[in-house]
C-alpha positions as CSV (number, residue, x, y, z in Angstrom):
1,X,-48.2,-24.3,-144.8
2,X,-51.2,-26.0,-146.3
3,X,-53.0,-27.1,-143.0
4,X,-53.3,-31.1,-142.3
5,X,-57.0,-32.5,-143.3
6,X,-58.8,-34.2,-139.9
7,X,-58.6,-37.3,-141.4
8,X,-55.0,-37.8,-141.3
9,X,-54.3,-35.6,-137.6
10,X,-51.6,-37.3,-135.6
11,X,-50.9,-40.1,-138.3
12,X,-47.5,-38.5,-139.6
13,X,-45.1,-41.2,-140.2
14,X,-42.0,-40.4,-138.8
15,X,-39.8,-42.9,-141.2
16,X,-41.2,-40.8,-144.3
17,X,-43.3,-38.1,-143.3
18,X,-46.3,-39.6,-145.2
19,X,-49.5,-38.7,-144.1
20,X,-52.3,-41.9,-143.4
21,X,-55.5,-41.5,-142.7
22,X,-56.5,-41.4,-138.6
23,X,-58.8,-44.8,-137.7
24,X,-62.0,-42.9,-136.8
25,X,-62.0,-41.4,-140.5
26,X,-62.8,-45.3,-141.3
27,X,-66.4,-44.1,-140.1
28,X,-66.9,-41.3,-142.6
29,X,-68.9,-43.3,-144.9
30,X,-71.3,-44.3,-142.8
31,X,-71.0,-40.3,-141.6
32,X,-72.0,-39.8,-145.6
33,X,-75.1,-42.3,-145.1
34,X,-76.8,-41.0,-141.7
35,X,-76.1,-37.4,-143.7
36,X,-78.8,-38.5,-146.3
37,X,-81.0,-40.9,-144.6
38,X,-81.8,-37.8,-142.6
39,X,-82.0,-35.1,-144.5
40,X,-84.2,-37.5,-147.0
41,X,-86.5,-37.7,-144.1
42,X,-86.2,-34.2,-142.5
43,X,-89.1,-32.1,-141.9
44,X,-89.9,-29.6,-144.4
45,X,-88.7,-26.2,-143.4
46,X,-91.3,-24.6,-141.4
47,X,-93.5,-21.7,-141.5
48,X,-91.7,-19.0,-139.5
49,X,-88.1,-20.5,-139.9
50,X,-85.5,-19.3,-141.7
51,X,-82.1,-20.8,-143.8
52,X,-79.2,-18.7,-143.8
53,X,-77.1,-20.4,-146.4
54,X,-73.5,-18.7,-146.1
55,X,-70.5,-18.4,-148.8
56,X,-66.8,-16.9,-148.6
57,X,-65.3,-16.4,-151.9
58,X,-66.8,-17.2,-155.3
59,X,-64.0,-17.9,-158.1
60,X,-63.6,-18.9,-161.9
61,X,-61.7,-21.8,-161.5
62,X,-62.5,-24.9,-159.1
63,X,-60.8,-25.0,-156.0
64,X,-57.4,-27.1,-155.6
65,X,-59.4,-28.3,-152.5
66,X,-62.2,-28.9,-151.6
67,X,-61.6,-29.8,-148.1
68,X,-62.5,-26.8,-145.2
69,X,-61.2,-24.1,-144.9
70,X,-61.1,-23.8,-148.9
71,X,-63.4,-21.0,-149.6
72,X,-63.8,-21.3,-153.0
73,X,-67.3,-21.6,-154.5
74,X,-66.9,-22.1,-158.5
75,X,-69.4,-19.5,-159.9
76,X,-71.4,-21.4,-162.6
77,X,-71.9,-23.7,-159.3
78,X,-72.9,-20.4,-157.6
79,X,-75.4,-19.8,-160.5
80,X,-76.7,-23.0,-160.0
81,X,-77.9,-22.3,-156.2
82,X,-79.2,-18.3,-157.3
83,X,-82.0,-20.4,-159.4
84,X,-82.7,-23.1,-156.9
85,X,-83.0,-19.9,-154.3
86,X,-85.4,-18.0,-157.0
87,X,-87.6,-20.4,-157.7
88,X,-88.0,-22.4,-154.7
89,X,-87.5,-20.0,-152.1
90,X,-88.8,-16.5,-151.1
91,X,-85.5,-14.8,-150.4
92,X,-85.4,-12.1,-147.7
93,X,-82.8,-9.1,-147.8
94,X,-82.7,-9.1,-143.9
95,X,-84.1,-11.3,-140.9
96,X,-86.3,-8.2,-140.6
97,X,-88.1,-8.8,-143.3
98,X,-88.8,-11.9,-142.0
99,X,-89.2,-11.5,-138.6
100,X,-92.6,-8.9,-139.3
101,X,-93.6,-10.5,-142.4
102,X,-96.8,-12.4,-142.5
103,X,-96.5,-16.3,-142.8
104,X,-95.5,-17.5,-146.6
105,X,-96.3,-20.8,-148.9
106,X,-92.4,-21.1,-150.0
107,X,-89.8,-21.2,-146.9
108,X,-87.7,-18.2,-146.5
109,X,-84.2,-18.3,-147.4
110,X,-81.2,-15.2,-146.5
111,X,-78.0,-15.5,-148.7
112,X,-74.8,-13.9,-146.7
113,X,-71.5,-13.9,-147.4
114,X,-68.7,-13.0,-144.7
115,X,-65.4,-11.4,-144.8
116,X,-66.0,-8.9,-148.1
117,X,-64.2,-10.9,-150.7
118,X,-64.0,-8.6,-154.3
119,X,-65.3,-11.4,-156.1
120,X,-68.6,-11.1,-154.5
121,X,-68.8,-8.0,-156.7
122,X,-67.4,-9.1,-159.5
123,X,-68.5,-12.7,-160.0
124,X,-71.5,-13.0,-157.0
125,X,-73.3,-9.7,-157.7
126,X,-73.8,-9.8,-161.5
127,X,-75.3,-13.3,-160.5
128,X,-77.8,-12.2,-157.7
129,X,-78.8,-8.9,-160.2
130,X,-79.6,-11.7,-163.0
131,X,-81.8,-13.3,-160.7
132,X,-83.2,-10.7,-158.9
133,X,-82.0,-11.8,-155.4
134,X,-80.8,-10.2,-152.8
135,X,-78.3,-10.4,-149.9
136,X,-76.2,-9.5,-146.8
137,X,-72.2,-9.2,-147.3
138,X,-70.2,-9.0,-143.6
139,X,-67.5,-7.1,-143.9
140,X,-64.2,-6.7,-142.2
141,X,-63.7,-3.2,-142.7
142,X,-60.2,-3.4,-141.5
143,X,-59.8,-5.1,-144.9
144,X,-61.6,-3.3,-147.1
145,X,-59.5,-1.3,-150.2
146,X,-59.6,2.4,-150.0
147,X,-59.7,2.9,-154.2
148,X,-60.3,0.3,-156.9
149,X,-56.5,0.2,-157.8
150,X,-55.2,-0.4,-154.3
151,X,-53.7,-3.7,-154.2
152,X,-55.9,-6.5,-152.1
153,X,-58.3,-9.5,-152.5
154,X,-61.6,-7.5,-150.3
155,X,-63.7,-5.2,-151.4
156,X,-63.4,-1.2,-151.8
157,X,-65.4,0.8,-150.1
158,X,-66.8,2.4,-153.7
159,X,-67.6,-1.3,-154.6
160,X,-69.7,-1.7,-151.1
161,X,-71.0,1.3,-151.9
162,X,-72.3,0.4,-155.3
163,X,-74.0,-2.8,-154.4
164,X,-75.3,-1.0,-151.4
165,X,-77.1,1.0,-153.6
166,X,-78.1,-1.7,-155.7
167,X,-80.0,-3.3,-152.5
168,X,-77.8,-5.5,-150.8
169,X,-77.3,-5.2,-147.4
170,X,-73.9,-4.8,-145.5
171,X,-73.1,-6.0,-141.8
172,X,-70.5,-6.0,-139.5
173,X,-67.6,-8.6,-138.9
174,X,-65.0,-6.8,-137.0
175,X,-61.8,-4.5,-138.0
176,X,-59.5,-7.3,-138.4
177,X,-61.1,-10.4,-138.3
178,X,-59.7,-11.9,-134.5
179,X,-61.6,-14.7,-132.1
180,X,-63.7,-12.1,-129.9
181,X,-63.4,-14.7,-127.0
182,X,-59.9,-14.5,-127.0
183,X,-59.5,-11.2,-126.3
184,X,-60.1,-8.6,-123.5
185,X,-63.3,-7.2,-123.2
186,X,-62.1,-3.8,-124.3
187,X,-60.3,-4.7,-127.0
188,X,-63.3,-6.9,-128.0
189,X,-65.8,-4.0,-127.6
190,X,-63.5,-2.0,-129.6
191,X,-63.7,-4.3,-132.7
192,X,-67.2,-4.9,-132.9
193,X,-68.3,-0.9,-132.0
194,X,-65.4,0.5,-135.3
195,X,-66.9,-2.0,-137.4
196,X,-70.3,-0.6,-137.2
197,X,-68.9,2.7,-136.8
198,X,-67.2,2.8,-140.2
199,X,-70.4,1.1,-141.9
200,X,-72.7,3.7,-140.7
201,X,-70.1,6.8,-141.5
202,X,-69.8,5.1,-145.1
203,X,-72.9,3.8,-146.1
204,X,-74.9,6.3,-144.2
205,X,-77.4,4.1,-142.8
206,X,-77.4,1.7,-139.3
207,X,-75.9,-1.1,-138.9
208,X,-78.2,-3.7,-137.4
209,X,-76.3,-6.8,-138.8
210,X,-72.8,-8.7,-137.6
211,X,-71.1,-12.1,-137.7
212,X,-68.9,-13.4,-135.6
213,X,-65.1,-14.2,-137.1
214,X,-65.2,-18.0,-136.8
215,X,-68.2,-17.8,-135.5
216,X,-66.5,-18.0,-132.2
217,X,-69.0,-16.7,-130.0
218,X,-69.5,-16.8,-125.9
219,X,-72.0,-14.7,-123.5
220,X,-69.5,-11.8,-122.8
221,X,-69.5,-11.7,-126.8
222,X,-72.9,-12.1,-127.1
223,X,-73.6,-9.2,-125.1
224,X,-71.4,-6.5,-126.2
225,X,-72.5,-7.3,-129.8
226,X,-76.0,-6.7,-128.4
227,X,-74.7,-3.6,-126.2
228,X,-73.1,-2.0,-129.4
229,X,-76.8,-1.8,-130.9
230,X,-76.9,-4.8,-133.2
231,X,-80.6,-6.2,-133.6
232,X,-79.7,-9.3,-135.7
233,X,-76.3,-11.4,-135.4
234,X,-75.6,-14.8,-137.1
235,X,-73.1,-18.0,-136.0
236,X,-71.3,-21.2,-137.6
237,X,-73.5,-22.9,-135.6
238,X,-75.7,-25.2,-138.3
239,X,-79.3,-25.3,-138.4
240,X,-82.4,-23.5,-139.3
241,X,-83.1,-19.9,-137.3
242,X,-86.5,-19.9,-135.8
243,X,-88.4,-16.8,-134.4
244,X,-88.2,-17.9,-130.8
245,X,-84.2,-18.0,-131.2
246,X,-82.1,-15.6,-129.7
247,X,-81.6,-13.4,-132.4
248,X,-77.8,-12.4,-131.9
249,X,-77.1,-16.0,-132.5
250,X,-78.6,-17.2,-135.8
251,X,-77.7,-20.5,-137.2
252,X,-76.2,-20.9,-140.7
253,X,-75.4,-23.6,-143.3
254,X,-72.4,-23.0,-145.2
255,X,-72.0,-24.2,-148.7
256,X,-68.5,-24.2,-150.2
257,X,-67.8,-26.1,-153.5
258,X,-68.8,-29.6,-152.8
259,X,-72.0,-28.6,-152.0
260,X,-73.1,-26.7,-155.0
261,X,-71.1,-29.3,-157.4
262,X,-71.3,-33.1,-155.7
263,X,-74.0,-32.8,-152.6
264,X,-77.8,-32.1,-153.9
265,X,-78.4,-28.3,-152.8
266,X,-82.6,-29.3,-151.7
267,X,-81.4,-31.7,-149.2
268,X,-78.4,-29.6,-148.0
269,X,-80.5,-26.8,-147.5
270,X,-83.0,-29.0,-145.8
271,X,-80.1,-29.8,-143.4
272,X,-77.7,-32.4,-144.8
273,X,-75.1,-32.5,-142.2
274,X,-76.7,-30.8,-139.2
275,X,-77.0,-33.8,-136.9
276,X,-73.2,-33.4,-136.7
277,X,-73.7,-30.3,-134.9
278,X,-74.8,-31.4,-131.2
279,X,-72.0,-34.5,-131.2
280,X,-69.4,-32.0,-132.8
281,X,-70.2,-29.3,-129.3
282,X,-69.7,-32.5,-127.2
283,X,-66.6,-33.9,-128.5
284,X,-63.4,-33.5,-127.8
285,X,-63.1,-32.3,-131.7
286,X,-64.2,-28.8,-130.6
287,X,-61.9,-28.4,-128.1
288,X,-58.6,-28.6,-130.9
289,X,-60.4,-26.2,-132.9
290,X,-61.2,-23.6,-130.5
291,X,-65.1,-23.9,-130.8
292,X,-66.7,-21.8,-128.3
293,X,-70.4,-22.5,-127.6
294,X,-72.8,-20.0,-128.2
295,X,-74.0,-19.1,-124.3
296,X,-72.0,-20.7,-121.7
C-alpha cells in the first residue's frame, strides 16, 4: 500500500475516499520561503565542520514520486552532485580523515549511502571512479546477495568487495534493518555486534563506521554502538557535524531526487531545510513517526 503523503493525513473523505490536503499543509509555501531566505543567508560551512550528504538508491529512470520515503536519486542528477562535490568540496573517505587532518580552504564533504542498494555499484560507483571521489556505503548485511546471480535488489558480497578494493569504505547498518530502540537490549546488541562481525570476516579490515536504521537512535543505542567498538556513527538528524560533536551521532543531509533536479544543491548543502529540525523534535509530528531523539 503506497503510504499516505503528510499533507493529506486524516483528510480521507469518507463519501468517496478522496484524499484532500490537511489545513496546516496551507503553510508549506511559506515552509518553501523561510527554507531559502535562510540558507541564502547561512554561514559558510566552517573550518573544522563537516557535511555528510546521504543517498539510498540511485536509478535510470525518475522516480514515480518524489515525495519521502522514495529513494530514488536519477543518476545523471547524481552526476550532477559528483562535480559540484569535486570541484567545490575536498571530499573525505572517512570522518577520520577529517577529524586529524589539518584545517582546509574548501569545506569538507563525506558522501554515504545506507542500506547497500546494487545500483550503487552499478550506476553510483562508475560515477564516483569518473570523478575521482570517494565514499562510505552502510550496509545491511542481512541483505546482502551471496553470488552475483542470486536474486535481490542489495549488493553481493563480491560487489562490496570490489569497490572495497577500489577505496570506498563500508560500514555497518545492522543484519536486518529493525528500529534499535524498539527492541531488547540483547537483541539490539546482537544486531549491531553481527553486522560488524560479518564486515570485518569479509572485508578483512575493522569496522569503525555504522548508521542507525531510520536513524532511530536513543542513549541505550548510543552506547552499545560505542560498546561494540564503533569510533564513528552517523544519524537522520540534519545539520553540519562539528569536531566537538559526539561522534556516534553525526548529522546528515539527505538528498533524494528533488534535491539534485528542482532544489539548488550549494544552498542545500549549505543547509536548506535544517531549521525544520529543532521544531520537527518538538512537535507532535515526531511522535506519529516514531522519532527518537538522539540522547534522552
Amino acid at each position: 500500500m503506497t503510504p499516505v503523503p503528510p499533507r493529506f493525513a486524516g483528510r480521507l473523505d469518507p463519501s468517496g475516499g478522496v484524499l484532500r490536503p490537511a489545513p496546516w499543509w496551507r503553510l508549506a509555501p511559506v515552509g518553501r520561503l523561510l527554507d531559502w531566505i535562510l540558507a541564502l543567508t547561512a554561514a559558510p560551512q566552517q573550518r573544522g565542520q563537516l557535511r555528510v550528504p546521504y543517498f539510498h538508491s540511485v536509478g535510470t529512470d525518475l522516480p514515480a514520486s518524489f515525495t519521502y520515503p522514495a529513494p530514488q536519486v536519477w543518476a545523471p542528477a547524481f552526476e550532477r552532485f559528483a562535480r559540484v562535490a569535486r570541484h567545490e568540496y575536498e571530499v573525505v573517505a572517512d570522518p577520520s580523515e577529517w577529524h586529524d587532518a589539518p584545517p582546509s580552504a574548501r569545506p569538507r564533504l563525506w558522501i554515504t549511502f545506507d542500506d547497500g542498494y546494487r545500483d550503487n555499484y552499478e550506476l553510483a560507483f562508475p560515477v564516483l571512479r569518473r570523478h575521482a571521489l570517494s565514499a562510505t556505503l552502510f550496509v545491511t548485511t542481512g541483505w546482502l546477495r551471496d553470488s552475483d546471480h542470486a536474486p535481490g535488489v542489495c549488493l553481493s558480497w563480491r560487489e562490496v568487495r570490489e569497490m572495497a578494493a577500489a577505496g570506498i569504505r563500508f560500514g555497518a547498518h545492522t543484519v536486518s534493518h529493525p528500529s534499535l530502540p524498539e527492541l531488547s537490549e540483547r537483541e539490539a546488541e546482537a544486531e549491531i555486534r553481527e553486522s560488524k562481525r560479518a564486515l570485518e570476516d569479509r572485508l578483512g579490515v575493522p569496522c569503525a563506521l555504522f548508521a542507525y536504521p531510520f536513524g532511530h537512535v536513543d542513549r541505550r543505542v548510543r552506547d552499545l554502538v560505542a560498546k561494540a567498538g564503533f569510533q564513528w556513527a552517523v544519524t537522520t538528524c540534519e545539520g553540519v557535524a562539528s569536531l566537538d560533536g559526539d561522534p556516534l551521532l553525526m548529522p546528515r543531509t539527505y538528498l533524494a531526487a528533488s534535491d539534485l533536479l528542482y532544489t539548488d544543491l550549494r544552498l542545500k548543502l549549505r543547509g536548506l531545510h535544517e531549521w525544520r529540525g529543532p521544531l520537527w523534535r518538538t512537535s507532535r509530528l515526531r511522535r506519529a513517526v516514531h522519532w527518537r531523539d538522539p540522547v534522552r
